[in-house]
C-alpha positions as CSV (number, residue, x, y, z in Angstrom):
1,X,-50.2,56.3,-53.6
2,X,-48.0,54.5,-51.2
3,X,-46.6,56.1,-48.2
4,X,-43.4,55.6,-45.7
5,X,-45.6,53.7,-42.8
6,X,-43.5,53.3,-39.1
7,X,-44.1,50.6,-36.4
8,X,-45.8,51.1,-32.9
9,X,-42.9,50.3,-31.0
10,X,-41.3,53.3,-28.8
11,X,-38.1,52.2,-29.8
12,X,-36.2,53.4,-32.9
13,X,-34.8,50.8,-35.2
14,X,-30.9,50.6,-35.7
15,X,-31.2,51.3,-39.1
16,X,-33.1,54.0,-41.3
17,X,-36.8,53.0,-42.3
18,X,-37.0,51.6,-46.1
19,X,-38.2,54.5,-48.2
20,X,-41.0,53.6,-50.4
21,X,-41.3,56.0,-53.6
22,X,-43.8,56.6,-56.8
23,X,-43.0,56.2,-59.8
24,X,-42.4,60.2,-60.2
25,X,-40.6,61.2,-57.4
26,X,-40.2,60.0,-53.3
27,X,-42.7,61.2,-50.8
28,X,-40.4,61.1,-47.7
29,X,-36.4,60.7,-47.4
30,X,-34.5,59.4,-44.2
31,X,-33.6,61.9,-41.5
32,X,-30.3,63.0,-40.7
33,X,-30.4,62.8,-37.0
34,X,-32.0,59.8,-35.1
35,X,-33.6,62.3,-32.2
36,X,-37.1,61.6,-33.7
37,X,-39.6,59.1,-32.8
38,X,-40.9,58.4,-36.4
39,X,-40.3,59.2,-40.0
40,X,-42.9,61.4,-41.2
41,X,-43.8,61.7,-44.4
42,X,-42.1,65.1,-46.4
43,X,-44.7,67.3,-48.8
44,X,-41.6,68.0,-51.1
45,X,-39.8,65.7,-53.6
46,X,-36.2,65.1,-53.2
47,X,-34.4,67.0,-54.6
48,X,-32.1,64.1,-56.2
49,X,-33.0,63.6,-59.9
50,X,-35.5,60.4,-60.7
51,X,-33.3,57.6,-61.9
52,X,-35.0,57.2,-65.4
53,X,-34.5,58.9,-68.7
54,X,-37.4,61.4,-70.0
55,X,-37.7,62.3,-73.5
56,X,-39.1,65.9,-73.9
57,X,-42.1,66.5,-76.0
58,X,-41.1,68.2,-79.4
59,X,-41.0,71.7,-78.7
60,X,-39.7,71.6,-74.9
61,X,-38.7,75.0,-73.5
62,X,-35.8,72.7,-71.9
63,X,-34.6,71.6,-74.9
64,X,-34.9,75.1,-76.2
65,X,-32.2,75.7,-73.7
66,X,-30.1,73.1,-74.7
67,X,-30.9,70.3,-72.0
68,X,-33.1,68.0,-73.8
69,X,-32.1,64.2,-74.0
70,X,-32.2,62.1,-76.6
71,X,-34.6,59.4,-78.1
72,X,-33.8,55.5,-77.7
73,X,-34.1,56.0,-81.1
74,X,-31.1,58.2,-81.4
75,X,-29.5,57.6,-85.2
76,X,-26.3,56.0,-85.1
77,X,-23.2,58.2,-85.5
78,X,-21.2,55.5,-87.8
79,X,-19.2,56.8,-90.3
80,X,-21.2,56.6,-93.5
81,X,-23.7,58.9,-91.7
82,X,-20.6,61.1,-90.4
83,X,-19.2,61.5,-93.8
84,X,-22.5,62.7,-95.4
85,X,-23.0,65.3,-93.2
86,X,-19.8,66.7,-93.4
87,X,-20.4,66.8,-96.6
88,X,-20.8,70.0,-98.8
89,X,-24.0,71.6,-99.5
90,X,-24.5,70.4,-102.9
91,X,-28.5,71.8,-103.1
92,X,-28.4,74.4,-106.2
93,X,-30.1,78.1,-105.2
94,X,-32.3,79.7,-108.0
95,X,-30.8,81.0,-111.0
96,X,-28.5,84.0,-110.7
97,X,-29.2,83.6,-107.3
98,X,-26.4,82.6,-104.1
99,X,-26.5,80.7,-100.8
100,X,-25.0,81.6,-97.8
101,X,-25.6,80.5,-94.2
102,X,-25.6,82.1,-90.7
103,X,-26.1,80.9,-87.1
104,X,-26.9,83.7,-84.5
105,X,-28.5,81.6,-82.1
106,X,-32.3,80.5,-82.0
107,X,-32.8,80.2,-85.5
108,X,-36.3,82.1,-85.6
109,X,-35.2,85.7,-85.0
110,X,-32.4,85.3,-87.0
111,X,-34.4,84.4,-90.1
112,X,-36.9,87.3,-89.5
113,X,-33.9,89.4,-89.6
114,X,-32.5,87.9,-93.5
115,X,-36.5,88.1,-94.7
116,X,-36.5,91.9,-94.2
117,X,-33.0,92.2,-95.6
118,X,-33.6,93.5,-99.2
119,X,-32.0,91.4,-102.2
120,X,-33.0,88.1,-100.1
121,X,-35.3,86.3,-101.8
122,X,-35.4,83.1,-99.6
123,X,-34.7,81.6,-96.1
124,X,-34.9,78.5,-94.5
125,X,-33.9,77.3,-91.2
126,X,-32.1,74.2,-90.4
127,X,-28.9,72.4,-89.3
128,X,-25.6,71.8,-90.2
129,X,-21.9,71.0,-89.2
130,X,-23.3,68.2,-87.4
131,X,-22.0,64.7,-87.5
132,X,-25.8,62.7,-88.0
133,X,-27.5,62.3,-91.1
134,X,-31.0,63.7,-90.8
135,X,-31.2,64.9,-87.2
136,X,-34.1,66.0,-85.9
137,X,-34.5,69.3,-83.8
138,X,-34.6,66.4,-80.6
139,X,-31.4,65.5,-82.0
140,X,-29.8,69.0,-82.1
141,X,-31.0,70.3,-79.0
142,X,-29.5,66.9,-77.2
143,X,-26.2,68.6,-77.9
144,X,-24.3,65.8,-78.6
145,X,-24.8,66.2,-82.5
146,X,-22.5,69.0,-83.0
147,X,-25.3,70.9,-85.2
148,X,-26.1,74.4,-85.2
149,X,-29.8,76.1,-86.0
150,X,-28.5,77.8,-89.3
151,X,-30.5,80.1,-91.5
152,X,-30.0,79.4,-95.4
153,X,-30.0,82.9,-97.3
154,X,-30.7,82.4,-101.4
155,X,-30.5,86.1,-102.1
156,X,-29.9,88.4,-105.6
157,X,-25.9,89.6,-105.5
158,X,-27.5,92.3,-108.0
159,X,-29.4,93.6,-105.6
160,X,-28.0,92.6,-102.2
161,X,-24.3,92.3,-101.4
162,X,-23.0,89.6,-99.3
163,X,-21.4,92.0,-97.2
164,X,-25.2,93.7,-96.2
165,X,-25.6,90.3,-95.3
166,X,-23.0,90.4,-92.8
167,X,-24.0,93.8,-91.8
168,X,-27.4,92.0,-90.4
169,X,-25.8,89.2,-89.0
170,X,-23.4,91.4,-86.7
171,X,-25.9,93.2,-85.5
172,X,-28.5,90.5,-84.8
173,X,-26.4,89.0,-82.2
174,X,-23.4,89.3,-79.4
175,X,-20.6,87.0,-81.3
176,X,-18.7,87.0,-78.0
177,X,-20.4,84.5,-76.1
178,X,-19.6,81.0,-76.7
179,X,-22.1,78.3,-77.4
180,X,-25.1,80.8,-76.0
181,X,-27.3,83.5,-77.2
182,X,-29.0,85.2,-74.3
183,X,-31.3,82.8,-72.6
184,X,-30.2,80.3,-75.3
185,X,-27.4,78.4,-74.2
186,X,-26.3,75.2,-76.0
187,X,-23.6,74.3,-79.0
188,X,-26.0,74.8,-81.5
189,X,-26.8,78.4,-80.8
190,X,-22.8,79.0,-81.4
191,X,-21.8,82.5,-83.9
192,X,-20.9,80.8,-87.4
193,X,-20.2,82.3,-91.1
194,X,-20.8,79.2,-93.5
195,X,-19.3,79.9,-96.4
196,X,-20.1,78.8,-100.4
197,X,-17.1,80.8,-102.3
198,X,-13.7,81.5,-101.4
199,X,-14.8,85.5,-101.6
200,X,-17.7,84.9,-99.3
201,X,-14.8,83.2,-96.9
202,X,-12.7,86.5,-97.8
203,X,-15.4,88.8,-96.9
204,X,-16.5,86.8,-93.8
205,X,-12.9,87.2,-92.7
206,X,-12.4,91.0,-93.2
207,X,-15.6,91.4,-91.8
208,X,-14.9,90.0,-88.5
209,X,-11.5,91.4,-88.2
210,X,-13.3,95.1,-89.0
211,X,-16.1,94.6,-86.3
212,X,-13.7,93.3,-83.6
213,X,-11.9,96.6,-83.1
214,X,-14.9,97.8,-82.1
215,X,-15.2,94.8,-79.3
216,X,-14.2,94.8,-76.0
217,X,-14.1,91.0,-75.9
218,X,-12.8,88.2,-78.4
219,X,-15.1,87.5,-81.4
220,X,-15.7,83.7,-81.1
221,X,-17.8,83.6,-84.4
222,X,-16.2,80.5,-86.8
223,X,-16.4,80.9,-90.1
224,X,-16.0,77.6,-92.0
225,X,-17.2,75.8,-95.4
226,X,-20.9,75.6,-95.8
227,X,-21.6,71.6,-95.3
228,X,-24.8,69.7,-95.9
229,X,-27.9,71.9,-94.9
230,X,-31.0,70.0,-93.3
231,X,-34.1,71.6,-93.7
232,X,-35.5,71.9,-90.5
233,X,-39.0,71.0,-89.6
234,X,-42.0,73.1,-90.8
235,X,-43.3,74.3,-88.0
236,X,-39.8,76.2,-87.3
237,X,-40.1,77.9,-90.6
238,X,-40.7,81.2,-91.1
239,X,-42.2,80.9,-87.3
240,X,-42.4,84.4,-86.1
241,X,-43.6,85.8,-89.3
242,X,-46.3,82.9,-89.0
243,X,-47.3,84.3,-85.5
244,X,-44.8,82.2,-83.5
245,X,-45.7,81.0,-79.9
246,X,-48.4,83.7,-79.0
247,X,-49.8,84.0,-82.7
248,X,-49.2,87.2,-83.3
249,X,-47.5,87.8,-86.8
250,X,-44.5,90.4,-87.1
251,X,-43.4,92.1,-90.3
252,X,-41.5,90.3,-92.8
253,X,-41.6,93.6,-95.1
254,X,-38.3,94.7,-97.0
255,X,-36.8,97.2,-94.6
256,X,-38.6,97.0,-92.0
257,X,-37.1,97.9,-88.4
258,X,-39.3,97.0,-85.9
259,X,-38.4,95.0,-82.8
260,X,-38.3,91.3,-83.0
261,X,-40.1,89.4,-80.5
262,X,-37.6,86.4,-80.7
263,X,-40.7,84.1,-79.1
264,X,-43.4,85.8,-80.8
């Protein structure tokens, strides 16, 4: 490891000392005042940021936040790719069965909450209303995508409404606070409806406008067509049910009310 090394000579040079660094991070920085005899090496790292780019592992706790960078690999934003993903969702749910997506923030707790909702007989988590073609969750959490973690609802209109589903979605989250869910702050954590059917847009609507009167701040939850879905990856599905971070399961029973850990 290579350290800031000083001459013999009693006298100071006219100029700062060269500062020698690693390749993570500096050992010593120049001193502000010249009333010192020699630089002496500092036990801290500056607290500049290192001048290259780092690529978080998948599963960061900083992308989690919404600060990840992206990949060299990044895909390419061109049109064609643009035009695909703003395009409709065009995947077909089960017979006698309907779609419909929410975004509530990390997309984990929100799913938990639709698999206990009664009438649902499918989630899946993923993104949408982004501008990339395939993006991964690297891509998403980069925040230059425009994506937002989504859960997919299939469920049974005979046996759930869409309007219980909207029930569970106001109550899973504060749809006052832009672009950030709790800890959770980043575009694709934003509040959003995503609708299949002009009466799921209806609904959505009357919905908000009955659950603002009893908000003191503006709802900023959009509610828009639902585009092209992407499946996210399979670790992120069903993840809390699974045992999540810790590995300890919670209840994915019909009805059931117990606090969600939105970790594990």
């Amino acid at each position: 490891m290579l350290r800031a090394s000083t001459t013999s000579t009693s006298t100071l040079p006219s100029s700062p000392l060269p500062l020698l660094i690693s390749s993570s991070f500096s050992l010593s920085k120049p001193s502000l005042s010249l009333s010192t005899s020699s630089a002496k090496p500092l036990s801290f790292p500056q607290s500049t940021r290192p001048i290259y780019f780092y690529t978080p592992p998948k599963m960061s706790w900083l992308g989690k936040l919404g600060f990840g960078t992206r990949s060299p690999t990044e895909p390419s934003m061109d049109s064609s790719s643009s035009s695909i993903a703003q395009g409709p969702d065009n995947d077909i749910p089960a017979p006698g069965q309907q779609f419909a997506q929410f975004g509530a923030g990390c997309f984990w707790g929100v799913e938990l909450v639709f698999q206990r909702v009664p009438g649902v007989t499918k989630t899946e988590v993923g993104y949408t209303q982004g501008f990339i073609h395939k993006p991964t969750y690297e891509d998403v959490c980069s925040g230059t995508t425009n994506h937002s973690e989504v859960v997919r609802v299939q469920y049974d209109p005979k046996e759930c409404s869409f309007e219980s589903l909207l029930d569970a979605f106001w109550a899973r989250h504060d749809p006052t606070t832009l672009n950030r869910q709790g800890n959770d702050v980043g575009t694709q954590y934003r509040s959003g409806i995503y609708f299949y059917t002009p009466e799921q847009e209806k609904a959505a609507i009357e919905s908000r406008d009955r659950h603002q009167k009893q908000m003191n701040r503006k709802i900023v939850t959009e509610i828009l067509p639902a585009k092209k879905f992407y499946r996210a990856e399979e670790y992120h599905q069903q993840y809390l049910s699974k045992g999540g971070r810790f590995g300890f399961k919670q209840s994915a029973e019909k009805g059931c009310n117990d606090p969600i850990r939105c970790y594990g």
